[in-house]
C-alpha positions as CSV (number, residue, x, y, z in Angstrom):
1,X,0.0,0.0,0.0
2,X,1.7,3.0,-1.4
3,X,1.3,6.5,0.9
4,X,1.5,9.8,-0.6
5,X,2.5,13.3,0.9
6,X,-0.9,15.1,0.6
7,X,-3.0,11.9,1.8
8,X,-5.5,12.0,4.3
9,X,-6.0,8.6,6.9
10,X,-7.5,8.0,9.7
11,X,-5.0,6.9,12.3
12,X,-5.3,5.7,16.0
13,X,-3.0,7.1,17.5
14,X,-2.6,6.2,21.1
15,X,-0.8,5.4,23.1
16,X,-0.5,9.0,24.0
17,X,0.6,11.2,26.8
18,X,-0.1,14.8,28.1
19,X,-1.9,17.4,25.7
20,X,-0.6,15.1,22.3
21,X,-3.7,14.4,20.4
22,X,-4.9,10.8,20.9
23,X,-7.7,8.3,19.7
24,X,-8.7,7.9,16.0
25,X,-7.5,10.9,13.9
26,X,-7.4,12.2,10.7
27,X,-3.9,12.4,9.8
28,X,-2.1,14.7,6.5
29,X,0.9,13.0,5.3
30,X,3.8,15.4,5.2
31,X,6.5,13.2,4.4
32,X,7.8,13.1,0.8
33,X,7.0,10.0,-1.3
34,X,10.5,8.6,-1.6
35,X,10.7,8.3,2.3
36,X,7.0,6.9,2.1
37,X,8.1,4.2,0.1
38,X,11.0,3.1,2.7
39,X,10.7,0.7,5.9
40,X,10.7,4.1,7.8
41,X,8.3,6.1,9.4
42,X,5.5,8.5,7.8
43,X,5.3,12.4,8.9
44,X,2.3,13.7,9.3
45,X,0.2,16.4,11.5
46,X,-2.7,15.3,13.2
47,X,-6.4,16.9,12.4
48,X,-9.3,17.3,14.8
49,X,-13.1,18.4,13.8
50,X,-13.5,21.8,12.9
51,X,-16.2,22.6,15.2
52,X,-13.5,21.7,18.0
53,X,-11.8,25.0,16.9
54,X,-13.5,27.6,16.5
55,X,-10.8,30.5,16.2
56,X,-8.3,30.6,13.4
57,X,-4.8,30.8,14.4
58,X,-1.6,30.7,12.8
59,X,-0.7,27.5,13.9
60,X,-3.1,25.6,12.0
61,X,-5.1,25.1,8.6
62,X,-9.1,25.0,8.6
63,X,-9.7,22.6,5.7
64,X,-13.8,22.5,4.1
65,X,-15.4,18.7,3.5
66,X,-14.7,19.7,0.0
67,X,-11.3,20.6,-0.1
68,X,-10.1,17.0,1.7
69,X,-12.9,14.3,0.6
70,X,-13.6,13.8,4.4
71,X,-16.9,14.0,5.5
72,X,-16.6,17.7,8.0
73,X,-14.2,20.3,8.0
74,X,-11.1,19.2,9.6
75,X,-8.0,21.9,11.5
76,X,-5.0,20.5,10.7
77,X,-2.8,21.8,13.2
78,X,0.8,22.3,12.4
79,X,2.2,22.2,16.3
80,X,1.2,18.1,16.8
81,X,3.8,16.8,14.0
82,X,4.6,12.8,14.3
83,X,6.3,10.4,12.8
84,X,4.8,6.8,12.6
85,X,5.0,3.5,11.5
86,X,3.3,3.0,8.3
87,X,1.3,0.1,9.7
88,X,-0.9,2.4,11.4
89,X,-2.3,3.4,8.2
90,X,-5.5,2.0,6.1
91,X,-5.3,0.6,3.2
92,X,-7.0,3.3,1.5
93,X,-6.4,7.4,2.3
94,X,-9.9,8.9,3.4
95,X,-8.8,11.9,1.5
96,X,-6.5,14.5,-0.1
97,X,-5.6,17.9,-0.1
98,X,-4.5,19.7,-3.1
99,X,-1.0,21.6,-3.8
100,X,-2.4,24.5,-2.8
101,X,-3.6,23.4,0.5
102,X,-0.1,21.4,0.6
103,X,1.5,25.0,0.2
104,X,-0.5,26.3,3.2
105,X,0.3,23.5,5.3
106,X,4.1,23.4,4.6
107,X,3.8,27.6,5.5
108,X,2.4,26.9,8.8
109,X,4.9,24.2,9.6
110,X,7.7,26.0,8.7
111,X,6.1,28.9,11.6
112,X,6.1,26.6,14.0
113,X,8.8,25.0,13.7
114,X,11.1,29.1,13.1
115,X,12.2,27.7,9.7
């Protein structure tokens, strides 16, 4: 099962400690497709329902339904960066985001993260 930077999946991702987002999340791959394709790890950031946030801020990226193929709007929020095994992943991505979302995303990582 090939994953692509710009895929969506739903991940479980506990175990989990402190203020890290846990349970079953939606998940943006981040890392580029070369490394994907290795026995490595798969960067993401983690997502959480929109109606969970209702402020913007410039730590994260509000995406619609429409723009990811998931089912409500999803923050992805560029602060909760992970790296994980590639057999938490589904077969199948839930969704995608487009370059242009991509573009956004890399932005607010890149603010996070002082790059």
């Amino acid at each position: 099962m090939p994953i692509h930077r710009g895929e969506i999946y739903f991940v479980d991702l506990n175990p989990t400690q402190g203020r890290e987002q846990s349970g079953k999340r939606p998940v943006l791959v981040l890392s580029i497709d070369e490394i994907n394709r290795l026995p490595l790890v798969v960067t993401v950031i983690v997502g959480t329902k929109g109606d969970n946030i209702p402020n913007d801020y410039p730590t994260n990226i509000r995406v619609s339904a429409a723009e990811s193929g998931l089912p409500l709007e999803t923050v992805f929020l560029g602060f909760q960066i992970r790296s994980l095994d590639s057999k938490r992943f589904s077969q199948t991505a839930a969704g995608r985001v487009s370059g242009e979302i991509l573009q956004r995303v890399e932005n607010t990582v890149r603010y996070c993260l002082g790059l």
